[in-house]
Backbone as a printed PyTorch tensor [residue, N CA C, xyz], in Angstrom:
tensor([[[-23.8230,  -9.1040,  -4.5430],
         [-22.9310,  -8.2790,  -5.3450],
         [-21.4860,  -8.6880,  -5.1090]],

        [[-20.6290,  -8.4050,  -6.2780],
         [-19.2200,  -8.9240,  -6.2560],
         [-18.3250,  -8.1050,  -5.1100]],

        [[-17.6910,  -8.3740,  -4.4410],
         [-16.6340,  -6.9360,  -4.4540],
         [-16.1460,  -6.1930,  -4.8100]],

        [[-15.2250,  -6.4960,  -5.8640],
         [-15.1590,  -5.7170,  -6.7680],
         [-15.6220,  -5.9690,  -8.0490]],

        [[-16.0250,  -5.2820,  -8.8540],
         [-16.2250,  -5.3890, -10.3710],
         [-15.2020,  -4.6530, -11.0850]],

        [[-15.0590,  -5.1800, -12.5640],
         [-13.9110,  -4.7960, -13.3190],
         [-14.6290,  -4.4830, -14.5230]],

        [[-14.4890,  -3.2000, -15.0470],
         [-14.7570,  -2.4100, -16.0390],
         [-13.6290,  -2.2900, -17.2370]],

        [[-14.0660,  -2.2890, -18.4180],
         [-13.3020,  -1.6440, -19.0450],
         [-13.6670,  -0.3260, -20.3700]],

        [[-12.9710,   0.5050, -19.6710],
         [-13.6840,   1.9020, -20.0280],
         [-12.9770,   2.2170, -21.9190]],

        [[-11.9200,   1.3530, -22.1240],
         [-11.8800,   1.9150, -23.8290],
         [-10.2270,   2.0430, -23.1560]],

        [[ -9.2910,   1.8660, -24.6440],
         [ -7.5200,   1.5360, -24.3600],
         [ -7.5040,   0.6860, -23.4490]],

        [[ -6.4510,   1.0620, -23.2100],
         [ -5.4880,   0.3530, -22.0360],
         [ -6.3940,   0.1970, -20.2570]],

        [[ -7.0760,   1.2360, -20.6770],
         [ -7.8970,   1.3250, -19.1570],
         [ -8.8190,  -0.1790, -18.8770]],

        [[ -8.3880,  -0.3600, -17.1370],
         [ -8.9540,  -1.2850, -16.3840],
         [ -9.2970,  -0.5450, -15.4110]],

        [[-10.8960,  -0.4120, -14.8950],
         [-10.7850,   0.0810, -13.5580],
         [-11.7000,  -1.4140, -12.6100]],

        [[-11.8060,  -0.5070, -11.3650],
         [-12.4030,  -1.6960, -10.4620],
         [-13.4640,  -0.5560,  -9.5960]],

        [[-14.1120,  -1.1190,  -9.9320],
         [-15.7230,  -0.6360,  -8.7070],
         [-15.7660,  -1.3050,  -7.5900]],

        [[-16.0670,  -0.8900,  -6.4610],
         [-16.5230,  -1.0070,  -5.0200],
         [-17.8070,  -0.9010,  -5.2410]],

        [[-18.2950,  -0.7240,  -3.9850],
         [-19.7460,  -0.3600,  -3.5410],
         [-19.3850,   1.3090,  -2.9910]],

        [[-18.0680,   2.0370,  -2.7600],
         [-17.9630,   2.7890,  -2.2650],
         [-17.1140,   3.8190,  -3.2860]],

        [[-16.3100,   3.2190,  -4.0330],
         [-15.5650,   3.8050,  -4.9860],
         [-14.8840,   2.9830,  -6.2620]],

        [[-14.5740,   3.8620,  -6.8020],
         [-14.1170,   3.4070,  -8.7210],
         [-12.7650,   4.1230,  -8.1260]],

        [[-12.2250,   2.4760,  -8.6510],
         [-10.4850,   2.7500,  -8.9220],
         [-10.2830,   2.8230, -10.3170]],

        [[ -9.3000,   4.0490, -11.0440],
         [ -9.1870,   3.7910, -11.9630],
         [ -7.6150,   3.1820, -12.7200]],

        [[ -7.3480,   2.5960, -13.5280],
         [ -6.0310,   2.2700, -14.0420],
         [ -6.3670,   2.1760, -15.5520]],

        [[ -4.2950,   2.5660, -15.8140],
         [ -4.3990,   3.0170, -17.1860],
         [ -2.7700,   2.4110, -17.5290]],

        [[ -3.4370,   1.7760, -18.2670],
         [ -1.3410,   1.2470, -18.5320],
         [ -0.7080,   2.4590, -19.8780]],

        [[ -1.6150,   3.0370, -20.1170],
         [ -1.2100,   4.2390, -21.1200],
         [ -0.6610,   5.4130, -20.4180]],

        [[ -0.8180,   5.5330, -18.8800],
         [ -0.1800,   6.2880, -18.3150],
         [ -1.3190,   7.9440, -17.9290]],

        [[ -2.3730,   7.8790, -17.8780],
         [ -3.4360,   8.6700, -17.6340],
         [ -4.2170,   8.4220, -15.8730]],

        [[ -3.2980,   7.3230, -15.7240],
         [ -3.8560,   7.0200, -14.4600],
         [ -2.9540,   5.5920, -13.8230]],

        [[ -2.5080,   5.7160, -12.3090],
         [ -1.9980,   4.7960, -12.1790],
         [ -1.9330,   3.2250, -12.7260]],

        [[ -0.9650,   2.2490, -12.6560],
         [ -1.1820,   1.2830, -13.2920],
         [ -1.7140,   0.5410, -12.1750]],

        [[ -1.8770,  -1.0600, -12.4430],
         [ -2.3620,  -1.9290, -11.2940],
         [ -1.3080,  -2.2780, -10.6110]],

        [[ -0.0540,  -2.2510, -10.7170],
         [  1.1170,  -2.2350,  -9.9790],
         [  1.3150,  -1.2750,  -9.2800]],

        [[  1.3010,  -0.1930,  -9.7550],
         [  1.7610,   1.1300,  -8.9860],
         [  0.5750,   1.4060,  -8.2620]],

        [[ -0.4590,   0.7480,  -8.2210],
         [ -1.4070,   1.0860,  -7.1630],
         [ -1.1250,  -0.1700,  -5.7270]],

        [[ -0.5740,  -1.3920,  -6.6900],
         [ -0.3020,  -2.4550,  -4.9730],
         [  0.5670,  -1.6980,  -4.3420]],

        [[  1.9030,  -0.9280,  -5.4680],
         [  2.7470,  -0.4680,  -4.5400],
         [  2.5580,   0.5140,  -3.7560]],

        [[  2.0000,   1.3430,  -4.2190],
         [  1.2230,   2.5700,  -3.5030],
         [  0.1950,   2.0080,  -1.9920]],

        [[ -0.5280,   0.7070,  -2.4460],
         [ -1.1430,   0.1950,  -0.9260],
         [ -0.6100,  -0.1440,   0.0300]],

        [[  1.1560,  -0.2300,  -0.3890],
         [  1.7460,  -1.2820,   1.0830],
         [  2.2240,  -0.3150,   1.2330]],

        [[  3.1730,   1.0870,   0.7020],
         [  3.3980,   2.4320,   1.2220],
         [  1.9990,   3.7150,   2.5290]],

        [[  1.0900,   3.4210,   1.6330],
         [  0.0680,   4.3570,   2.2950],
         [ -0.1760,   3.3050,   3.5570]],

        [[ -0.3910,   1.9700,   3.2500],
         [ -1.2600,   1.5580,   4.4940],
         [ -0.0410,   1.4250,   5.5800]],

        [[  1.6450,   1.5600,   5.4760],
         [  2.3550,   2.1360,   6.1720],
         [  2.1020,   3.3490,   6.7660]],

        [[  1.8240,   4.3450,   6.2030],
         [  1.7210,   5.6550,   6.4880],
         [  0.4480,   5.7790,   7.4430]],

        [[ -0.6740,   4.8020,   7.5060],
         [ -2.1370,   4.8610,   7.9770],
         [ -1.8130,   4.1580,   9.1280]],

        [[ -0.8210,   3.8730,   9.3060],
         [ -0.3850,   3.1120,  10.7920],
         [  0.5280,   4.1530,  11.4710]],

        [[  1.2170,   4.8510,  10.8290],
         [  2.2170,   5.8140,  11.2360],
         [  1.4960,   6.5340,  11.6620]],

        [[  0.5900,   7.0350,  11.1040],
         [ -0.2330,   8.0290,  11.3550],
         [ -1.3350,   7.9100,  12.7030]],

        [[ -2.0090,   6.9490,  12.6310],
         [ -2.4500,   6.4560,  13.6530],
         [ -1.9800,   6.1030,  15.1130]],

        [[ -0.5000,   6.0430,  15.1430],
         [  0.3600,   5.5630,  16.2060],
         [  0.4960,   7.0530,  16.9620]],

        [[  0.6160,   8.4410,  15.7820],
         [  0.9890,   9.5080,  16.6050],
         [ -0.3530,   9.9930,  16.9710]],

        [[ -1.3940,  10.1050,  15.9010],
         [ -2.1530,  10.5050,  16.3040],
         [ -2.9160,   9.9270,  18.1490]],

        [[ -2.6270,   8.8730,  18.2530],
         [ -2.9420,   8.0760,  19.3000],
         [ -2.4900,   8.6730,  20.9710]],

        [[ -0.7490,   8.7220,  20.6100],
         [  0.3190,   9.6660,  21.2920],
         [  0.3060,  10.7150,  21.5780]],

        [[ -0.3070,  11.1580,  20.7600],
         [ -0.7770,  13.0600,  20.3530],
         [  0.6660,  13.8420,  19.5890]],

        [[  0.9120,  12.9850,  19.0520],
         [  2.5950,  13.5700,  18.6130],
         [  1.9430,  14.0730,  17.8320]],

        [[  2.9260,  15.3460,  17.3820],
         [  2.3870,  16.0190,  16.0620],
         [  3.2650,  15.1810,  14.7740]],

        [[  2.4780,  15.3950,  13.5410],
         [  3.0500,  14.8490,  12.4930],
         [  3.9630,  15.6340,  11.6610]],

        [[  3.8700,  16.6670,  11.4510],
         [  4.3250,  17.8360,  10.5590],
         [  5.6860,  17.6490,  10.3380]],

        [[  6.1810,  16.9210,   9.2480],
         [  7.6930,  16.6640,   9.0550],
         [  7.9570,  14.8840,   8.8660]],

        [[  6.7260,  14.7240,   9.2880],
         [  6.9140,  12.7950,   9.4750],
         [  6.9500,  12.5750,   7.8240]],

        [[  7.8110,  11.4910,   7.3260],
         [  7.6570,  11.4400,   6.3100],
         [  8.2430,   9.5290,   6.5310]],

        [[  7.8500,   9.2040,   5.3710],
         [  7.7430,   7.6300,   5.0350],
         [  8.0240,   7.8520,   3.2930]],

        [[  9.3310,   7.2970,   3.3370],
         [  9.5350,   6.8660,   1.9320],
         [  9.8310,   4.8820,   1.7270]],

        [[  9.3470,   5.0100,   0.6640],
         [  9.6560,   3.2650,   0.4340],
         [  9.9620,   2.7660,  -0.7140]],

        [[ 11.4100,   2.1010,  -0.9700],
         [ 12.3210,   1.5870,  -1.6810],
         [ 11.6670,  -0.0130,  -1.8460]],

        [[ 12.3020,  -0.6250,  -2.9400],
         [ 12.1830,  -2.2790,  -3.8680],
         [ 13.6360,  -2.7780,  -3.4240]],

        [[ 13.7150,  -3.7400,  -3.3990],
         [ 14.8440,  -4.3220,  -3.4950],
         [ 14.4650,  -5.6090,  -4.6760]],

        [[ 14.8840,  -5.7180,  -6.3410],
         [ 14.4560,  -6.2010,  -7.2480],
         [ 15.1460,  -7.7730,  -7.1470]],

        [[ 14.3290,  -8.5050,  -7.5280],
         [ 15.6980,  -9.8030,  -7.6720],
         [ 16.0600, -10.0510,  -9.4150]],

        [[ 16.6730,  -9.6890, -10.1310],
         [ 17.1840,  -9.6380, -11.2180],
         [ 16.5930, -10.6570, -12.0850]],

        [[ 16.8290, -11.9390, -11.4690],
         [ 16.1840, -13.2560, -12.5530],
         [ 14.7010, -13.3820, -12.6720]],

        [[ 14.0270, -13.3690, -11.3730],
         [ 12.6650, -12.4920, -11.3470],
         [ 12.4160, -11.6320, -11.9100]],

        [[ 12.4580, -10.3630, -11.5960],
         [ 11.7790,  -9.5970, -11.8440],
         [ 10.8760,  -9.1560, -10.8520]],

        [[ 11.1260, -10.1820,  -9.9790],
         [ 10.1370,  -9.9800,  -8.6160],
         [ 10.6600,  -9.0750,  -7.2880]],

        [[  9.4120,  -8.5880,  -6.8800],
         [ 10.4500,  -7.5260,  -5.6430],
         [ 11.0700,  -8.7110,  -4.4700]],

        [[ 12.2040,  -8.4190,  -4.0510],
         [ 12.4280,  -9.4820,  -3.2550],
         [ 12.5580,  -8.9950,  -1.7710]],

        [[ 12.6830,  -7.2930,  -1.7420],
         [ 12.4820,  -6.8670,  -0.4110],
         [ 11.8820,  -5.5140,  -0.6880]],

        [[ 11.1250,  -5.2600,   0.6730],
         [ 10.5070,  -3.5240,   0.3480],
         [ 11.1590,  -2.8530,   2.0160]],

        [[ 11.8330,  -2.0680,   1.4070],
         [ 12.8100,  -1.1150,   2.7400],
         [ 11.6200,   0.2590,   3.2210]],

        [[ 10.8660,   0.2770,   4.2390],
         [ 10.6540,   1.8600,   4.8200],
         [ 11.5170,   2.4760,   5.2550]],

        [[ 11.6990,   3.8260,   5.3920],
         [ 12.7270,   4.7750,   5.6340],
         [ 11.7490,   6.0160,   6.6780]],

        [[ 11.5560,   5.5060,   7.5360],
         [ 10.7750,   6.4420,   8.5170],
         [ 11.7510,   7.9940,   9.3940]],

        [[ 11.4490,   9.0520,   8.7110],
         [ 12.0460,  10.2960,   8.9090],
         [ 11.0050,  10.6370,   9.8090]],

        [[ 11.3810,  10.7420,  11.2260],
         [ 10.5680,  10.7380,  12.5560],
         [ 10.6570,  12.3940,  12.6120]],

        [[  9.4730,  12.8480,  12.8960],
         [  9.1960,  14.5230,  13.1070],
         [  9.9100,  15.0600,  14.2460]],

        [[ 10.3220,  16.3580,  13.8610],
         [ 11.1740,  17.3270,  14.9640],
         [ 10.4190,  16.6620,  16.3900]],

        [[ 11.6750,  17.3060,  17.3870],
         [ 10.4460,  16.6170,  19.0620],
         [  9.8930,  14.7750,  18.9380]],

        [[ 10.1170,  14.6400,  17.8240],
         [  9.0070,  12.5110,  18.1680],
         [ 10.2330,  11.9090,  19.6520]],

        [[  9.1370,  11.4790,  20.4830],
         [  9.5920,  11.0350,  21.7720],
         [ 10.7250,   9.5600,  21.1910]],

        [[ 12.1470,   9.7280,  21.6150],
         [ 12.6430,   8.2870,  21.0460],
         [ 12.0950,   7.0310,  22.4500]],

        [[ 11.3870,   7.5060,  23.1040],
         [ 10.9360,   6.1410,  23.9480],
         [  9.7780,   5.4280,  23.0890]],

        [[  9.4060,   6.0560,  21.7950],
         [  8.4910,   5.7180,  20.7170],
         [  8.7210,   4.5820,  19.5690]],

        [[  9.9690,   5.1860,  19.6860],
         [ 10.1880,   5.0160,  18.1300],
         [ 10.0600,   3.2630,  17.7550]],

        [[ 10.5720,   2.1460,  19.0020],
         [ 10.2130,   0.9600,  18.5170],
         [  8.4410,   0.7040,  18.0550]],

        [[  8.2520,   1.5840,  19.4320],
         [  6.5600,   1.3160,  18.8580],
         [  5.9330,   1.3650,  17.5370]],

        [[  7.0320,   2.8270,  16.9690],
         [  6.1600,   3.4510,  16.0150],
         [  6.2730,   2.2990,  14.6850]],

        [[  7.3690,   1.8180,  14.8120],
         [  7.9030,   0.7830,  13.9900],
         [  6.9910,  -0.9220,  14.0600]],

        [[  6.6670,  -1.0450,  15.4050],
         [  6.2830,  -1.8460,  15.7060],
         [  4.3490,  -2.1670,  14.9950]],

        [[  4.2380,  -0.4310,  15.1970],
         [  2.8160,  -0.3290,  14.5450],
         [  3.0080,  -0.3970,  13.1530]],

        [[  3.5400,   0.2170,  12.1380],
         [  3.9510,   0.1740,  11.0630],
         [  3.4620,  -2.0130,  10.5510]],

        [[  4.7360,  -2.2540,  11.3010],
         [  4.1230,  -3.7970,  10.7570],
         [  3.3700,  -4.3460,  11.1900]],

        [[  2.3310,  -3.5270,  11.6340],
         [  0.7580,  -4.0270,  11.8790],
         [ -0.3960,  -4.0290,  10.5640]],

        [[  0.5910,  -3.1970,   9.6030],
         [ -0.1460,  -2.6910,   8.0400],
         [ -0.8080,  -3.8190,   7.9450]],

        [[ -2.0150,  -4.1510,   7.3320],
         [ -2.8400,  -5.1880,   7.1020],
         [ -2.6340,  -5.5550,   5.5220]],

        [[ -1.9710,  -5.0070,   4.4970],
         [ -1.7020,  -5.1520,   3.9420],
         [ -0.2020,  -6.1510,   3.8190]],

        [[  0.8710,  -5.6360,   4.3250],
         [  1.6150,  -6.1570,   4.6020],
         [  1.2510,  -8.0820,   5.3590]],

        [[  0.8370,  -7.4750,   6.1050],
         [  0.0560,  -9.1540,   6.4090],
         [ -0.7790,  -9.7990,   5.7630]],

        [[ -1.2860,  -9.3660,   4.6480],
         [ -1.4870, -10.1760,   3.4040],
         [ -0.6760, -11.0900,   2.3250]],

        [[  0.3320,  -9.8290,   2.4400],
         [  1.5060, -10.8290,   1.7380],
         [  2.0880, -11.5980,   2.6900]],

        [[  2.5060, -11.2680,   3.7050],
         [  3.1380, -12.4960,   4.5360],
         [  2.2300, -14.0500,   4.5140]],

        [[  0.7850, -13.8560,   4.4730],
         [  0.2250, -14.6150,   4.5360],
         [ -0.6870, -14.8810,   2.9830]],

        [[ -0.1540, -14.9970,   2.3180],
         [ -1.2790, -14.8890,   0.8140],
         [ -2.5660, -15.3300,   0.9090]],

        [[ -3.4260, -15.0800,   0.4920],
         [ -4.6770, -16.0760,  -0.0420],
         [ -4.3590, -16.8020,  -1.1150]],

        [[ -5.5560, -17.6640,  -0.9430],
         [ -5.2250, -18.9030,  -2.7370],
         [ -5.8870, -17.9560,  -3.7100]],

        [[ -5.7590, -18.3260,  -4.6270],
         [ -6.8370, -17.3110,  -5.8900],
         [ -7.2360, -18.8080,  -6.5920]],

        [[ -8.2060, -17.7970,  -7.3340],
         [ -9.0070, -19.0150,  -8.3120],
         [ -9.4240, -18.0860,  -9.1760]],

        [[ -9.4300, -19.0660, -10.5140],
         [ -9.6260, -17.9780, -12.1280],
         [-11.0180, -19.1190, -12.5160]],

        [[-11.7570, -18.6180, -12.5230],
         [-12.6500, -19.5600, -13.2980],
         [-13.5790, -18.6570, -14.3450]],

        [[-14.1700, -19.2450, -15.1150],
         [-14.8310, -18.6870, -16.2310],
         [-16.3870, -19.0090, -16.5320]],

        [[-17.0890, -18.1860, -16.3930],
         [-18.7700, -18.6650, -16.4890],
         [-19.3930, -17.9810, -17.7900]],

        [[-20.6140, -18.2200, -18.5580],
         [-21.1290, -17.6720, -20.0490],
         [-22.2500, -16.9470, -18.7260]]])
């Protein structure tokens, strides 16, 4: 079986099947697009490290927040930087805080792009 499979359910909709779950996308706006879902993966799988670092610590989270900014390059169109903005919870120990940062760019996502894979498009009947 593939990894993913790609459906198309009618409009604009593309989704993708797992073995575990159906992603859905909608460039009509009924459901994230396929962009706003990469961007959404390198934000959350930030947050799944953040999260993991306190939970680890036993820090409480309640107040932790992670926002994340583009930095666009104009002639592109391409993102040319992505800024986190880590708002550390009331009480977070600052003998932490490199760590917490340190875990953050452990995102496995993030180390995808640093490191790309090749792709290949090929076509079979």
């Amino acid at each position: 079986m593939s990894y993913m499979k790609v459906e198309f359910p009618g409009g604009l909709r593309v989704d993708a099947r797992s073995s575990r779950h159906l992603i859905k996308t909608d460039q009509g706006g009924s459901d994230p697009t396929p962009f706003e879902l990469f961007l959404g993966s390198m934000a959350t799988c930030a947050g799944i490290f953040a999260l993991g670092f306190c939970k680890n610590k036993g820090i409480n989270t309640e107040g932790l927040d992670i926002s994340m900014d583009l930095e666009m390059n104009r002639q592109t169109g391409m993102i040319s930087k992505v800024i986190y903005d880590v708002k550390l919870p009331e009480g977070f120990p600052a003998k932490y805080e490199k760590a917490l940062i340190n875990s953050i760019e452990l995102c496995s996502v993030k180390k995808h792009m640093m490191t790309p894979p090749e792709f290949e498009v090929k076509t079979t009947f």
